[in-house]
C-alpha positions as CSV (number, residue, x, y, z in Angstrom):
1,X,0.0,0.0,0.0
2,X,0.8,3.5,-0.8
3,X,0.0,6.4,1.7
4,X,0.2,9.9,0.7
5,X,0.5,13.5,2.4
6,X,0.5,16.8,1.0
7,X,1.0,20.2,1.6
8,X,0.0,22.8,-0.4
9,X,0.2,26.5,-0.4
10,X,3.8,26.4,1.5
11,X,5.7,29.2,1.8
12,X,9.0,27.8,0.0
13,X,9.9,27.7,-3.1
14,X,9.7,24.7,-5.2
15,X,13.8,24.2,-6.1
16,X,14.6,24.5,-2.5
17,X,12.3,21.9,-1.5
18,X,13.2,19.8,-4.1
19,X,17.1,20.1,-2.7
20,X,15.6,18.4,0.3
21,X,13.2,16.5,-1.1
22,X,16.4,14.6,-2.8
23,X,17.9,13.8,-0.1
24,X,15.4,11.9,1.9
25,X,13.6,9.9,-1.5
26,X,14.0,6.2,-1.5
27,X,15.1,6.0,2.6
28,X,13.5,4.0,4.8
29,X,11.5,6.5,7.2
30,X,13.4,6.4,10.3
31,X,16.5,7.4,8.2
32,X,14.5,9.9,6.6
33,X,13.5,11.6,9.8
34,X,17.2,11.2,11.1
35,X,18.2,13.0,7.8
36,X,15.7,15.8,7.9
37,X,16.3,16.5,11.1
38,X,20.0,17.5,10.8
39,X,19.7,19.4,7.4
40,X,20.6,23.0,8.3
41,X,17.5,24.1,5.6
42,X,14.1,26.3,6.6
43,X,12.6,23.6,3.7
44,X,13.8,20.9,5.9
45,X,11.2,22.0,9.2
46,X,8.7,21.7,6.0
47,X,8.9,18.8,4.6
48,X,9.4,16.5,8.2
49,X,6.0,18.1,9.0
50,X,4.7,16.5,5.3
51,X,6.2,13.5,6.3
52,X,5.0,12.7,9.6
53,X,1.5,13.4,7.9
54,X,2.2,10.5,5.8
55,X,3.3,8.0,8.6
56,X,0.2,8.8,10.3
57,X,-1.8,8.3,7.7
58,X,-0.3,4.9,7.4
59,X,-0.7,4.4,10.8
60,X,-4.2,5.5,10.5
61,X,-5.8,4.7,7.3
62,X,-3.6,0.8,6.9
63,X,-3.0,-0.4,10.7
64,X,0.4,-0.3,9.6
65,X,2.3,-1.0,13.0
66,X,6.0,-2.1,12.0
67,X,7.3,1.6,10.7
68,X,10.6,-0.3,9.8
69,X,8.7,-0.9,6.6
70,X,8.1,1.9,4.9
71,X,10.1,4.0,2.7
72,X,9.5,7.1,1.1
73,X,8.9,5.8,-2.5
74,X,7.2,9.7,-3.7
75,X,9.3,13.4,-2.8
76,X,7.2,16.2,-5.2
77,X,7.6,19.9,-4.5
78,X,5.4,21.6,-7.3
79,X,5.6,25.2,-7.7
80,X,2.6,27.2,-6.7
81,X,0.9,30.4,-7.3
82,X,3.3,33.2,-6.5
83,X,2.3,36.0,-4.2
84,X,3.2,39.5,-6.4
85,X,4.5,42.7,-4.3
86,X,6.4,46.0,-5.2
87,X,9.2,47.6,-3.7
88,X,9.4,51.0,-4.1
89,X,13.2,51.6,-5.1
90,X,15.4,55.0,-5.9
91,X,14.0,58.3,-8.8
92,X,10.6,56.6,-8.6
93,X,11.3,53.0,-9.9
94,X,9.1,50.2,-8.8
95,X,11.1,46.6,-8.3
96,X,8.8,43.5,-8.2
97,X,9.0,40.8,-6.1
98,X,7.7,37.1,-6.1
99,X,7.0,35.4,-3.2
100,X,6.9,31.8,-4.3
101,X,5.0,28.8,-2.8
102,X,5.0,25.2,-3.7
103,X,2.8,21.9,-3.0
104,X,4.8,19.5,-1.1
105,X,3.4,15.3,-1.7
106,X,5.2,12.7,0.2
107,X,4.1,9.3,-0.4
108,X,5.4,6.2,1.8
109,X,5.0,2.6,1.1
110,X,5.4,-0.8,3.0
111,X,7.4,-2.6,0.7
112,X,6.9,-6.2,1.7
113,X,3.0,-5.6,0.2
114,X,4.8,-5.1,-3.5
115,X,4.2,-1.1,-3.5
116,X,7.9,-1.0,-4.5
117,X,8.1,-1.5,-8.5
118,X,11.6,-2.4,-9.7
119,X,13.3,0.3,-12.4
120,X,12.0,0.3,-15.4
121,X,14.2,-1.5,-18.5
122,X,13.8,-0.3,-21.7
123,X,12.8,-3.1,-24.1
124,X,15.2,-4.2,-26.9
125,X,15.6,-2.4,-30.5
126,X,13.8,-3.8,-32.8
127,X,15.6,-3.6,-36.6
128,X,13.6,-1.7,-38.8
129,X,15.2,-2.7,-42.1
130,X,17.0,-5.6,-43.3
131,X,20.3,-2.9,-43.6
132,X,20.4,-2.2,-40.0
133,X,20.8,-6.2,-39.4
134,X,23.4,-6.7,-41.9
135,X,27.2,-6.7,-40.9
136,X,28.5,-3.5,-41.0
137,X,30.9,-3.1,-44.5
138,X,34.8,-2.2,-44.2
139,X,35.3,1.0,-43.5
140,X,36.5,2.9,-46.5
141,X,39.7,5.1,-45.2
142,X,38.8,8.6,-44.7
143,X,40.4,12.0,-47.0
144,X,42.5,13.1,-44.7
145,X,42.1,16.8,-43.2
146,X,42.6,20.1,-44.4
147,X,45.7,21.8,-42.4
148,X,44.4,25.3,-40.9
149,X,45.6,28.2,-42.8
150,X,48.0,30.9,-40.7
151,X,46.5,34.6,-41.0
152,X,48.5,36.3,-43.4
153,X,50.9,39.2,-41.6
154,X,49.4,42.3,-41.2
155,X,51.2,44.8,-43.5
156,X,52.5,48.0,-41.4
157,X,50.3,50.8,-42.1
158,X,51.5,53.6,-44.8
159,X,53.8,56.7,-43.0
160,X,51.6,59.9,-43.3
161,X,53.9,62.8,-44.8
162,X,54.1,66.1,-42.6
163,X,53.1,69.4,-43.6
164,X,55.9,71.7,-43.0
């Protein structure tokens, strides 16, 4: 199973959450926590809050006892709306500013239910034509390469005659 918390409207923007959200993707929780709780970020406070939401939700919504189990399988920040003020600044110039927010989603899963999906592989090429399955011919040697020219020397400029 597959339990999700989010939090949206947060005052952070979304690329410093996602420097956070980096870290911690993938651990199990309790190394998650430990992580989160030592990361000298404001995002950091943030995003523990998001993911002790999703533990209890776990907790709640799946009787899920053993917290050993679960990893943090889903770290999202998405940027929000952005709140739009003006600075007044020197001879009557205006400078905007952009308060950004983001939605934070934390999903956890108990692995030993088959939440966790192994990577996905890419299938094999298929040939398209019969000349893509064919050996590859000798390869024909290649004209060799043109040398790169010097710059011709610059010829000193003409002596200007003075007017006496």
């Amino acid at each position: 199973m597959q339990t999700v918390a989010r939090a949206r409207f947060v005052r952070v923007s979304a690329r410093k959450a996602r420097l956070v959200l980096d870290q911690i993707r993938g651990k199990s929780v309790g190394d998650a926590l430990a992580t989160l709780e030592y990361t000298p970020r404001a995002a950091a406070r943030l995003v523990e809050k998001v993911l002790r939401s999703a533990i209890a939700n776990a907790e709640h919504n799946y009787q899920v006892r053993n917290l050993d189990d679960l990893r943090v399988v889903q770290a999202i920040a998405d940027g929000g709306p952005s709140m739009k003020r003006v600075q007044p600044r020197a001879m009557g110039r205006a400078f905007f500013i952009k308060h950004r927010t983001s939605h934070l989603t934390i999903g956890v899963s108990d692995e030993t239910n088959g939440a966790l999906r192994p990577p996905a592989t890419r299938p094999p090429r298929v040939a398209a034509s019969p000349r893509e399955t064919a050996a590859p011919a000798a390869e024909t040697p290649k004209a060799p390469k043109a040398t790169a020219r010097k710059p011709a020397a610059k010829k000193p400029a003409p002596k200007r005659k003075e007017k006496k």
